[in-house]
Structures are given as C-alpha cells and as structure tokens.
C-alpha positions in Angstrom: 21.7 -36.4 57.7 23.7 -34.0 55.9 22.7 -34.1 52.3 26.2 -32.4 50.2 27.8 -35.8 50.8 25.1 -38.1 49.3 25.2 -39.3 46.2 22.3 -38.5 43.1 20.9 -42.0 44.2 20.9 -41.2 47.7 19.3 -38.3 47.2 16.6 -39.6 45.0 15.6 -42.3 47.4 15.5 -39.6 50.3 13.2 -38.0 47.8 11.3 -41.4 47.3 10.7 -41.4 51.0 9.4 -38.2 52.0 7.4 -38.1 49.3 5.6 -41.9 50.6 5.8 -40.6 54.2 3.7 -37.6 52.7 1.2 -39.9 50.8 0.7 -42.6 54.0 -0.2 -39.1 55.7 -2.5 -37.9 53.3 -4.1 -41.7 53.1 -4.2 -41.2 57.4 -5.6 -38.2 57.2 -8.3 -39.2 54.8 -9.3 -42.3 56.9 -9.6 -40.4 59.9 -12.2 -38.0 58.5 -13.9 -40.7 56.7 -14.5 -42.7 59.9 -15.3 -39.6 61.6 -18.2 -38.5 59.1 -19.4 -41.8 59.0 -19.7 -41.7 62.6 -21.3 -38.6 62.2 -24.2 -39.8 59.6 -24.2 -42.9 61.6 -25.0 -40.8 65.0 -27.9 -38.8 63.0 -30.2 -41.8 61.3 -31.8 -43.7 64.4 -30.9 -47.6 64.1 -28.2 -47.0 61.9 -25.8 -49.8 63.7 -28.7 -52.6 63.3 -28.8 -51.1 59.4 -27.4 -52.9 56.1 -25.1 -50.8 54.0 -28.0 -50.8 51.2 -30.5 -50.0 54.3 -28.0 -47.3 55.2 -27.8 -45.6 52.6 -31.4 -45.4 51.5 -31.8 -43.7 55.0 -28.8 -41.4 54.7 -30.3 -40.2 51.1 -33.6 -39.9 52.6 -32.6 -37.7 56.0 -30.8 -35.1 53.5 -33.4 -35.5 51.0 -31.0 -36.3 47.6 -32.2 -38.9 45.7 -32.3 -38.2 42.0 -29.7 -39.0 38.9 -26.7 -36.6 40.7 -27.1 -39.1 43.7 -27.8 -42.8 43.5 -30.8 -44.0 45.5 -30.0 -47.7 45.3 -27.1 -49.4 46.0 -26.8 -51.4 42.8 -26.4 -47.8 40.9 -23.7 -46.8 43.9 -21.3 -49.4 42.5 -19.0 -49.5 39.7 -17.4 -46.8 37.9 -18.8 -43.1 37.9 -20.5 -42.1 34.3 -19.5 -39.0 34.1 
C-alpha cells in the first residue's frame, strides 16, 4: 500500500497494527521458548510427567540446588506478587 496517499488516521492505525503484529510475535516467541525449557527441565527430573506442579518444583529447585530466600522452595511463596 502506498502510504503518501493515506490519511494521518490511516497512517496511525497502520502504525497500530504493526506495532500488535510485533507484540503477538514477541508473545509467540516467548511461548515457544517457555514450552521448550519446560520441556527441557521436564526431560532432566525423572517422573516429572507423574509430578504435581508443587512436586515439580521442589525437584527442579532441588536438581540445580537453589533453594534459599532469592528462590522460593515452596509453592505457596512462588505465588503472588514479587517483594522486591
């Protein structure tokens, strides 16, 4: 589309959708890793399918050995909003 001949509104709403085709990208890409890496973690802790999320993560923090007050060790503390 050729963009001397739009109008300012035009123009802002072809802004407006690049700009959510770039964010539904971003939230794409994002998911993909995020599945990935949980695949990943799920691949390395034996019994991990058959696992609770709560039993998951205790074993994830246990394999990599990070359990103190940078990294929540049970999943009551996981939830809600970060205190820093």
């Amino acid at each position: 589309m050729e963009t001397k001949n739009l109008t300012p509104e035009q123009l802002r709403n072809q802004q407006k959708l690049k700009e959510n085709r770039d964010k539904l990208k971003e939230r794409k890409n994002r998911t993909h890793k995020l599945i990935v890496r949980g695949a990943i973690a799920e691949a390395a802790i034996p019994g991990a399918i058959d696992m609770t999320d709560e039993e998951f993560q205790r074993a994830l923090f246990d394999a990599i050995g990070r359990c103190g007050d940078a990294v929540p060790c049970s999943p009551q503390e996981s939830r809600g909003s970060d205190p820093r």
